[in-house]
VEXDREN-2710 file (C-alpha; in Angstrom, 1 decimal):
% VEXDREN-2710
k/r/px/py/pz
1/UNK/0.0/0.0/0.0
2/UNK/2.5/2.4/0.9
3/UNK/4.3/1.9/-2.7
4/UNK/1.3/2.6/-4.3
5/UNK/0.8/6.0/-2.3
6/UNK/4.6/6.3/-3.2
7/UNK/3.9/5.9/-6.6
8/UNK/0.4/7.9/-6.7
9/UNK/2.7/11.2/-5.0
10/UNK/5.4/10.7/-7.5
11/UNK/2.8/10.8/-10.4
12/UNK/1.4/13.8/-8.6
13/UNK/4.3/16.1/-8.8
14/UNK/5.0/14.8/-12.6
15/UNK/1.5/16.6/-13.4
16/UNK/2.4/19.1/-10.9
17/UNK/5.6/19.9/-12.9
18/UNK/4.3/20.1/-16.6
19/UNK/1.3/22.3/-15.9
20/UNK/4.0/24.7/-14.5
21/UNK/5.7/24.2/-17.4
22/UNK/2.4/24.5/-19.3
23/UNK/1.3/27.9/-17.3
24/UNK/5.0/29.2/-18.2
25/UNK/4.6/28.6/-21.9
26/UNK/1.3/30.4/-21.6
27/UNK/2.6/34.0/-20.1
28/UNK/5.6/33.8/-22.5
29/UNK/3.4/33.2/-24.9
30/UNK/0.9/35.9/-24.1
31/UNK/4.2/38.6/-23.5
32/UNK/5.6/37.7/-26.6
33/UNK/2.2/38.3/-28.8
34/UNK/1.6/41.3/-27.0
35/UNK/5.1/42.9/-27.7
36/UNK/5.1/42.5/-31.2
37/UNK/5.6/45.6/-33.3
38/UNK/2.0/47.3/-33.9
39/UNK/0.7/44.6/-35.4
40/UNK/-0.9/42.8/-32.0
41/UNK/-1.6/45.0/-28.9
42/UNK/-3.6/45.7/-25.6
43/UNK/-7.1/46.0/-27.4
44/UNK/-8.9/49.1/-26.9
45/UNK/-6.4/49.7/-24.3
46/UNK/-6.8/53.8/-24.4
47/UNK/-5.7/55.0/-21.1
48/UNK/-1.9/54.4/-21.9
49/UNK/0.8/56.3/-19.1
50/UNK/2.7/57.7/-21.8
51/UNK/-0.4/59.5/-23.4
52/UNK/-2.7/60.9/-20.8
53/UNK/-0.9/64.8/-21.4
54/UNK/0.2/64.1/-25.1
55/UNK/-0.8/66.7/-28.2
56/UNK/-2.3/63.3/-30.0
57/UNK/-4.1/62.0/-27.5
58/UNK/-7.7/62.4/-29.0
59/UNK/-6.0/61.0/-32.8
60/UNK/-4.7/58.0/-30.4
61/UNK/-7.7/57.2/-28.8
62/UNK/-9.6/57.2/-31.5
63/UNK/-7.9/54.9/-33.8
64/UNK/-7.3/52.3/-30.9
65/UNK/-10.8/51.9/-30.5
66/UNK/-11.6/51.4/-33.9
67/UNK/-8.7/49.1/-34.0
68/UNK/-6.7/50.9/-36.6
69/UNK/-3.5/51.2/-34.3
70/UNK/-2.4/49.6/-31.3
71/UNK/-0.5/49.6/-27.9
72/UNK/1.8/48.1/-25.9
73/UNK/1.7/45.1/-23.3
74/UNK/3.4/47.0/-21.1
75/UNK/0.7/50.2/-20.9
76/UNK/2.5/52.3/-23.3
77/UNK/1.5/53.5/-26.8
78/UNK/5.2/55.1/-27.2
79/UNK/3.9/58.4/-29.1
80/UNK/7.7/59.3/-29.6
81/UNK/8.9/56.4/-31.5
82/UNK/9.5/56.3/-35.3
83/UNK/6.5/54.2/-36.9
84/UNK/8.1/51.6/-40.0
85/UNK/7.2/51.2/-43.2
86/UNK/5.4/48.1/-42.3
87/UNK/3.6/49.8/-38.9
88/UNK/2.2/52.4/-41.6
89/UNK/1.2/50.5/-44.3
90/UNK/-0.8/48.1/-41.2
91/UNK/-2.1/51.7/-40.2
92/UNK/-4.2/52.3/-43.6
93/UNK/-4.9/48.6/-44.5
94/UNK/-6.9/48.8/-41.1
95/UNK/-8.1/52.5/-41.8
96/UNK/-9.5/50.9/-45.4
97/UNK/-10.7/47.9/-43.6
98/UNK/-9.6/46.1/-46.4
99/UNK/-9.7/42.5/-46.3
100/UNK/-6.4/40.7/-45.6
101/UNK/-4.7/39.1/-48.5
102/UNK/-3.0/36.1/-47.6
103/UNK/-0.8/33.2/-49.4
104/UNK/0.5/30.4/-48.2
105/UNK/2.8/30.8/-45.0
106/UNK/2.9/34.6/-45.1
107/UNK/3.1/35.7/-41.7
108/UNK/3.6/39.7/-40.3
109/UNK/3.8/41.8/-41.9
110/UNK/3.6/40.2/-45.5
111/UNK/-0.3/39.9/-45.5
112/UNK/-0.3/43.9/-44.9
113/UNK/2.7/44.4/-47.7
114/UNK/0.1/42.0/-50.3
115/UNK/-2.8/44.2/-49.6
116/UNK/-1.7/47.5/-50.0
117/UNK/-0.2/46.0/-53.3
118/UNK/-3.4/44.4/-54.2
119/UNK/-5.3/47.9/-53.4
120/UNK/-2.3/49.9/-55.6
121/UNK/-1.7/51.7/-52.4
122/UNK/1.9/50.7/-53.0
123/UNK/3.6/49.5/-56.3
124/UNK/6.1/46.0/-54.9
125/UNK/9.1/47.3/-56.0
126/UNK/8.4/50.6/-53.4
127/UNK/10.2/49.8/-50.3
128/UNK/13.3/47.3/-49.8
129/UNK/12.7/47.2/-46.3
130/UNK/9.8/47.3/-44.5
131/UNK/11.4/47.2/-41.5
132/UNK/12.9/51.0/-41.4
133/UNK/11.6/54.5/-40.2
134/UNK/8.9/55.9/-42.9
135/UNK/9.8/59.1/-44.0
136/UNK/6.7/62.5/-44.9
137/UNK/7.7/62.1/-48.2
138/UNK/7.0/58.3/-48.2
139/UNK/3.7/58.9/-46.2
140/UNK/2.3/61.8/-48.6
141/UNK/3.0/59.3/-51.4
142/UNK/0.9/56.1/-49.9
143/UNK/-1.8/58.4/-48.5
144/UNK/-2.4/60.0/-51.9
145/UNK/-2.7/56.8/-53.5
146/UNK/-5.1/55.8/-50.3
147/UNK/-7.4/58.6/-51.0
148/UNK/-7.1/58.8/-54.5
149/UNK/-5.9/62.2/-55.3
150/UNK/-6.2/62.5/-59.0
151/UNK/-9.1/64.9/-59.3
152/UNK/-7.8/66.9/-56.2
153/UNK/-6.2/70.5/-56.9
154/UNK/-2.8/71.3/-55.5
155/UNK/-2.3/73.8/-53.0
156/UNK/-0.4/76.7/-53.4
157/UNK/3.5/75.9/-53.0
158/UNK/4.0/77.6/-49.4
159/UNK/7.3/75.3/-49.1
160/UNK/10.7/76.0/-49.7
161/UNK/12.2/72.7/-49.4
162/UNK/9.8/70.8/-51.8
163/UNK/11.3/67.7/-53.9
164/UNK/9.8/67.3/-57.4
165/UNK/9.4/63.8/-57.0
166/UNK/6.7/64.2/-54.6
167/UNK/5.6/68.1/-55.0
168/UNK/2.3/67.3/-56.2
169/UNK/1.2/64.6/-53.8
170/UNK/2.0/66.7/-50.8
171/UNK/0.3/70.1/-52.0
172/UNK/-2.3/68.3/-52.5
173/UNK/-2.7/66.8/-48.9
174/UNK/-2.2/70.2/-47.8
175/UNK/-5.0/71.4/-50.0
176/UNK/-7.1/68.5/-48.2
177/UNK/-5.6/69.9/-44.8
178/UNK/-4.6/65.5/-44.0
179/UNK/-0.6/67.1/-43.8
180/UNK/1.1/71.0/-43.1
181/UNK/4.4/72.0/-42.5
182/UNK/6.7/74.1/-40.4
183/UNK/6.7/77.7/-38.9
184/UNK/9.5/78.3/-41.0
185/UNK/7.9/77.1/-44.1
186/UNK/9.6/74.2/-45.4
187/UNK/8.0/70.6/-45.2
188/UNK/11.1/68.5/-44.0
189/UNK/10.0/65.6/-46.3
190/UNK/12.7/62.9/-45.1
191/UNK/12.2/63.7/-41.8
192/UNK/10.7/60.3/-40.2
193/UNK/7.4/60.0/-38.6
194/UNK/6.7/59.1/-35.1
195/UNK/3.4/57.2/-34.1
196/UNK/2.0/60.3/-32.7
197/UNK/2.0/62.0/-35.8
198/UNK/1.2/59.0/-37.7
199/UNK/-2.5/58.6/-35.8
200/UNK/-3.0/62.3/-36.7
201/UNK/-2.5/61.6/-40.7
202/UNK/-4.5/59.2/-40.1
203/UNK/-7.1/60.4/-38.7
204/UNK/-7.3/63.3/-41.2
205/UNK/-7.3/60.9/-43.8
206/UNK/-10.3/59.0/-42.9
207/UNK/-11.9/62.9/-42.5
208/UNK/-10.5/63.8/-46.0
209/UNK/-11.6/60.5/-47.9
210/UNK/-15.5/60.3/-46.4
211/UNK/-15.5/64.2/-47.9
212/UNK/-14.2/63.2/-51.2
213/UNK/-16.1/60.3/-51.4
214/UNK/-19.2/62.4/-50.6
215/UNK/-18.1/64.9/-53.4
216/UNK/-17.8/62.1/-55.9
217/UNK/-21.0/60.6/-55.5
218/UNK/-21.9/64.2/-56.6
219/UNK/-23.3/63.7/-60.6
220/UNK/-22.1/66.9/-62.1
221/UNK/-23.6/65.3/-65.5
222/UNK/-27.4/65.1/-64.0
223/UNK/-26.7/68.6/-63.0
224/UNK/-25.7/70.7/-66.7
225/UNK/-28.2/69.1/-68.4
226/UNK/-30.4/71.5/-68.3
227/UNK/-32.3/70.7/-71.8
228/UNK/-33.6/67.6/-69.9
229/UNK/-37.3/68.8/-69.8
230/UNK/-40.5/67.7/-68.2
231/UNK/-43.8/68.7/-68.7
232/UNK/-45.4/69.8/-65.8
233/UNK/-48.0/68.0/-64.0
234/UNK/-47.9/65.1/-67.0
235/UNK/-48.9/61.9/-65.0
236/UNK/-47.2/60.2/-68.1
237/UNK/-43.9/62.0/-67.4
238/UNK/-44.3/62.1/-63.4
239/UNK/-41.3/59.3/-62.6
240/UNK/-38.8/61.2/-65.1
241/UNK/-36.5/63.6/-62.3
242/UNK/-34.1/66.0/-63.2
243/UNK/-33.1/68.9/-61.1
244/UNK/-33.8/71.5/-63.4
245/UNK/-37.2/71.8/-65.6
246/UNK/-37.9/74.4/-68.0
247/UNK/-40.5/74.8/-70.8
248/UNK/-40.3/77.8/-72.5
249/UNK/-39.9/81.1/-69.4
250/UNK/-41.6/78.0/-66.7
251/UNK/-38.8/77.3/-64.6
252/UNK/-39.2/75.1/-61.5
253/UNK/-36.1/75.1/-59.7
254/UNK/-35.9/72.5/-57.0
255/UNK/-31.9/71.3/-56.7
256/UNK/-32.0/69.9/-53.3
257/UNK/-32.8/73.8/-52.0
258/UNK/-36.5/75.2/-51.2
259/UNK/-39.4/74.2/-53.7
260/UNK/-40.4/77.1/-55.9
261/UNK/-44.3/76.8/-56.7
262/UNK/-45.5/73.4/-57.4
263/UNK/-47.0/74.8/-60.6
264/UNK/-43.9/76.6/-61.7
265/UNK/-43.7/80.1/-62.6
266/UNK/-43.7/82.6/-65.0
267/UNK/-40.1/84.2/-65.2
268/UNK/-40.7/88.6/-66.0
269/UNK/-38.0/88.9/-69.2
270/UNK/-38.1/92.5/-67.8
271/UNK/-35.4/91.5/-64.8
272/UNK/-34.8/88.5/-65.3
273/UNK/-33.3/86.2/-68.3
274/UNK/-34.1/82.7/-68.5
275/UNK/-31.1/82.4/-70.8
276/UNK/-28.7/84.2/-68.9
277/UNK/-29.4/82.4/-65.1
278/UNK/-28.9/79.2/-67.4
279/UNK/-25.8/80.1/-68.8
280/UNK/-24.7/81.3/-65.6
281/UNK/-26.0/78.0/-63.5
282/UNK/-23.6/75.9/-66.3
283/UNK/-20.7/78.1/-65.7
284/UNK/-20.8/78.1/-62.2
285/UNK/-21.1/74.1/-61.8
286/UNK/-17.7/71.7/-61.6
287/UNK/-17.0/68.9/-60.0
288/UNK/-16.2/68.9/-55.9
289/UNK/-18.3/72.5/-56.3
290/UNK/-22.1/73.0/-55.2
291/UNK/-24.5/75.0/-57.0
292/UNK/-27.8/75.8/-55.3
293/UNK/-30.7/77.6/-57.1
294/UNK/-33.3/78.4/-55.3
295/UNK/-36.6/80.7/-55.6
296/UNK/-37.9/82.5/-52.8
297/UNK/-41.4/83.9/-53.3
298/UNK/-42.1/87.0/-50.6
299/UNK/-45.8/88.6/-50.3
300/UNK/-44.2/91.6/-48.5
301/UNK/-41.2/92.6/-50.9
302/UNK/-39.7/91.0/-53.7
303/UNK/-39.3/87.8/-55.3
304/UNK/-35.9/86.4/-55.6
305/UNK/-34.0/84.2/-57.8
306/UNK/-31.0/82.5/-55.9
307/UNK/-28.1/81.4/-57.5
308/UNK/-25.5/80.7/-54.6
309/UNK/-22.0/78.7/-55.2
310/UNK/-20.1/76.6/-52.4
311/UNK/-18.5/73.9/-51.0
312/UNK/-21.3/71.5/-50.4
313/UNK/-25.5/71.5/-50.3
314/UNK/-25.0/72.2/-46.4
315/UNK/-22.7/75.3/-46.9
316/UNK/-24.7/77.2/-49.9
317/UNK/-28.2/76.6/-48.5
318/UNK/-26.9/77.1/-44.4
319/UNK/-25.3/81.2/-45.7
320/UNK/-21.6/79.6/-45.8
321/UNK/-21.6/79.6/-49.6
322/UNK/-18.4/81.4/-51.7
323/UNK/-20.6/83.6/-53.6
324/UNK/-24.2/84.3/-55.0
325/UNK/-26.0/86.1/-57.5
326/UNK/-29.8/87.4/-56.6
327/UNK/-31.9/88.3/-59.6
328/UNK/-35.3/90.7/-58.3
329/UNK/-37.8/88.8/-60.6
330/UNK/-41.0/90.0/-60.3
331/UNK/-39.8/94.1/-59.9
332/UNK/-36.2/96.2/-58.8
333/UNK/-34.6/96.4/-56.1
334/UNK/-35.4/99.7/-54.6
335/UNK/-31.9/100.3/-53.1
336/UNK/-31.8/104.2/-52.4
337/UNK/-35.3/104.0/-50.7
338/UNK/-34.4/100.9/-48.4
339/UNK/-30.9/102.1/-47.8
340/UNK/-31.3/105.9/-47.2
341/UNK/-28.4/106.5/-49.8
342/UNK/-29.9/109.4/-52.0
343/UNK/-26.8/108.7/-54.8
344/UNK/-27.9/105.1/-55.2
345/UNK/-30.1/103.8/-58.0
346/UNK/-33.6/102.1/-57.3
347/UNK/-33.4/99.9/-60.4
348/UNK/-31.3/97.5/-58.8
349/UNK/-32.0/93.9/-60.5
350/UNK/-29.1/91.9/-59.4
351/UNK/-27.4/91.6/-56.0
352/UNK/-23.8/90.1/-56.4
353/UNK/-22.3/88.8/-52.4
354/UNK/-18.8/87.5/-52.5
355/UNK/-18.9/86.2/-49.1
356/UNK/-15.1/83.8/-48.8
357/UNK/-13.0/83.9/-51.1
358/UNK/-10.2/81.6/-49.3
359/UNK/-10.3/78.1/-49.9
360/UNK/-9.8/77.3/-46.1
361/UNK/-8.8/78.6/-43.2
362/UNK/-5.4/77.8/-43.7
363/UNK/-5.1/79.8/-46.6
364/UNK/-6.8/82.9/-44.8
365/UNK/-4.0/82.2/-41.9
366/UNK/-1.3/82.5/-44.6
367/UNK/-2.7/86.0/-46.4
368/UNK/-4.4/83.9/-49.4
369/UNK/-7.8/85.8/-49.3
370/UNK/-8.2/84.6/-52.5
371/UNK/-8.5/81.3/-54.0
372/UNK/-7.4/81.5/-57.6
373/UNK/-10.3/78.8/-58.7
374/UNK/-12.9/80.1/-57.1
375/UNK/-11.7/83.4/-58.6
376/UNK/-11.6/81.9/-62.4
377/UNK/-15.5/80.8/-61.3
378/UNK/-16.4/84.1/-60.5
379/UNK/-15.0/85.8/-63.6
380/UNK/-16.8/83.2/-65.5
381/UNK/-20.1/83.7/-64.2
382/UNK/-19.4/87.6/-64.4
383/UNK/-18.4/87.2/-68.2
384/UNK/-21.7/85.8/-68.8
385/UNK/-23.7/88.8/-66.9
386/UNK/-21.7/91.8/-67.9
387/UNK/-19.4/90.9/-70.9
388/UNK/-16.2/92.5/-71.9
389/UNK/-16.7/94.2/-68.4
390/UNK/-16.5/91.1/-66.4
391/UNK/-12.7/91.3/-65.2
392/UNK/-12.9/94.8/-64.1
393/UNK/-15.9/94.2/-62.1
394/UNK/-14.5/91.1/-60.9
395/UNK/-11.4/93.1/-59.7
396/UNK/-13.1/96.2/-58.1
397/UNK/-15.6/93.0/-56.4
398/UNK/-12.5/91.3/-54.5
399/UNK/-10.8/94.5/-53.7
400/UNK/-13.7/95.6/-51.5
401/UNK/-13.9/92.3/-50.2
402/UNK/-10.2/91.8/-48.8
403/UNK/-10.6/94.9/-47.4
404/UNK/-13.4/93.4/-45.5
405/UNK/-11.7/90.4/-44.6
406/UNK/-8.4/92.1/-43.7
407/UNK/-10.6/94.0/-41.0
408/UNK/-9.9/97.8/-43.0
409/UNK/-12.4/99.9/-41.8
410/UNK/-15.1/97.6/-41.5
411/UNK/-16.6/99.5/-38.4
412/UNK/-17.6/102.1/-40.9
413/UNK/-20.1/102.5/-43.2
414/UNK/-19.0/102.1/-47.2
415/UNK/-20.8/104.1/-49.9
416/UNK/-19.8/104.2/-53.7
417/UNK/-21.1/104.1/-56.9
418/UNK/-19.4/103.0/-60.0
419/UNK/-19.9/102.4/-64.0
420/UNK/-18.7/100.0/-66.3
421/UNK/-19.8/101.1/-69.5
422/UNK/-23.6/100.8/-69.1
423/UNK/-23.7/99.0/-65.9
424/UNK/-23.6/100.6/-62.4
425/UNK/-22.1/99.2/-59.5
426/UNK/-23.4/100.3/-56.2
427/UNK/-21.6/99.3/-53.6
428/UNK/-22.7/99.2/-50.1
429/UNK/-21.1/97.4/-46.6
430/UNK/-23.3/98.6/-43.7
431/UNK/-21.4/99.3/-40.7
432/UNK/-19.5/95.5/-39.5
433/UNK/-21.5/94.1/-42.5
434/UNK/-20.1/92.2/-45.7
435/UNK/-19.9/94.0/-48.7
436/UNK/-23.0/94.0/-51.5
437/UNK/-22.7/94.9/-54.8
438/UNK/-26.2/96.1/-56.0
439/UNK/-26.4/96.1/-60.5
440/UNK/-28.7/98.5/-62.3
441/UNK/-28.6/99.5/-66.1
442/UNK/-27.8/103.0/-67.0
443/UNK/-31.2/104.5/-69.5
END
């Protein structure tokens, strides 16, 4: 008996012995996982010691909990340390939520490398080692690619230090604010990039790709064609849309702004010309640009044809739009009577409010008050009104308005009156008001 206690006990600490061993295995295991690269981390592990005061803390946060980037096993996220060209490419494979290519015994970070390939977010022959410190330049390059920046305008060069290589892929993730430079304006392009600046890009890239995105899904196409007619209240025709309908002077305006009469309406030739708000509506209309038109009917003053151009359908129909163009429809604009300024006329039939020029805020920080597109837009749709006149009244327009955005005098009241050939231009900015340019035709 006592042999086979003997025996038992000896058993006993064999099994006590291997699930040591087993349980050892298990936390070297669960360190080792958990301390390799970016690639495998704390899950949603936000509160990390090293990040609590850190500029990047929101960018961190964010992306950890959509499990786009990753910590340590130890607490830390290491903000400060250079992210690879592997850690990066991990980064926006996650931030595309891109399903991971795989083949045969690829292990980390190979299945990353083959999907950025396979989504032409990187060309094979790229990068000889995936292993070293990613440099801006590198970054712009894979982001643009991520984003797809080929319909995206460049920003103006504010860089001193800009290679040629990769001069238009960073201007134009400046222009989509995703990147920016230094106080002392150069870009530093082979400067690396730590992981605290890396979240940041990436965040800003998700913003800048859902806003493109948006913008894209935008039919510029459905829009111009304005010769798509319906006839109106035709039961046979009812399930035909287009944004635009006119038959002969009925125009029913309805481009995701306010409904003009249900019935349509009949346009006065006297102040307004169907042609000419056409012509202007197809001018004014590109892609990534908004063009709202919208008719408001008033039973106290005048009816008003809108015609406003912006960023987006939120920003033109919410007063954040670039410019706009108000035709008086049904009778002028009475502007001497209403404003108390003897010397202006009262046959005002178009109000012209340039209202930011600036393609961001950016640009208004670095003295660009104006953008030259939006500026090539607004000549345009000038040309089409006024003619031969158009640049001159374009110029005298966005010298009164940088004025007004520089903050010169705007406290005071601004009165003038000005011809261009048979046009007169009467301009008037209310004291802390934006200016207005009021048209009337000489007799």
């Amino acid at each position: 008996m006592t042999e086979i206690f003997g025996h038992l006990a000896q058993k006993g600490e064999v099994m006590r012995k291997n699930l040591m061993r087993l349980f050892a295995f298990v936390i070297l295991f669960v360190s080792f996982v958990f301390t390799q690269n970016d690639d495998v981390y704390a899950k949603n592990m936000v509160d990390f010691v090293d990040v609590e005061n850190h500029w990047a803390k929101e960018s961190i946060e964010e992306l950890v909990n959509r499990n786009i980037i990753s910590g340590y096993g130890d607490g830390t996220f290491r903000p400060e340390n250079n992210v690879t060209v592997a850690e990066f490419l991990k980064m926006i494979v996650e931030a595309g939520e891109y399903p991971l290519v795989r083949s045969g015994d690829s292990v980390w970070p190979d299945f990353y490398i083959e999907t950025a390939v396979s989504k032409k977010i990187i060309l094979r022959d790229d990068f000889e080692n995936y292993d070293r410190a990613i440099t801006r330049y590198e970054i712009a390059n894979v982001v643009s690619k991520f984003v797809d920046t080929s319909d995206v305008r460049e920003n103006k060069n504010i860089f001193k230090d800009l290679d040629n290589e990769y001069k238009s892929e960073v201007l134009k993730l400046v222009k989509l604010k995703i990147i920016n430079g230094y106080e002392d304006k150069t870009y530093r392009g082979k400067n690396n990039v730590t992981r605290a600046e890396a979240a940041t890009i990436i965040c800003k890239t998700l913003n800048a790709r859902d806003e493109l995105i948006s913008e894209r899904d935008y039919d510029v196409a459905k829009r111009i064609d304005l010769t798509n007619y319906r006839v109106l209240n035709d039961p046979n025709k009812s399930s035909i849309k287009t944004y635009y309908e006119i038959k002969g002077n009925d125009l029913l305006i309805y481009d995701h702004g306010r409904y003009a009469k249900l019935d349509g309406y009949e346009v006065n030739d006297k102040n307004v010309e169907v042609k000419k708000v056409i012509k202007i509506i197809k001018t004014l209309v590109s892609e990534n640009r908004y063009v709202a038109v919208v008719y408001v009917p008033s039973k106290y003053t005048i009816n008003q044809l809108r015609i406003l151009y912006g960023k987006s359908e939120i920003n033109t129909l919410s007063n954040e739009y670039d410019f706009s163009f108000t035709y008086y429809e049904d009778k002028p604009y009475e502007l001497s009577r209403i404003s108390g300024v003897e010397e202006f006329s009262d046959e005002c039939y178009l109000k012209i409010d340039v209202l930011k020029m600036w393609d961001d805020f950016y640009d208004y920080q670095s003295g660009i008050y104006v953008d030259e597109y939006k500026k090539e837009k607004l000549a345009e749709a000038l040309e089409v009104e006024f003619g031969g006149y158009a640049n001159l009244i374009c110029e005298y327009i966005l010298e009164k308005n940088i004025k007004f955005v520089t903050n010169v005098e705007r406290d005071i009241k601004h009165v003038e009156q000005k011809k261009f050939g048979n046009y007169i231009i009467n301009f008037y900015q209310p004291e802390g008001s934006v200016p207005q340019f009021y048209v009337a035709k000489q007799k």
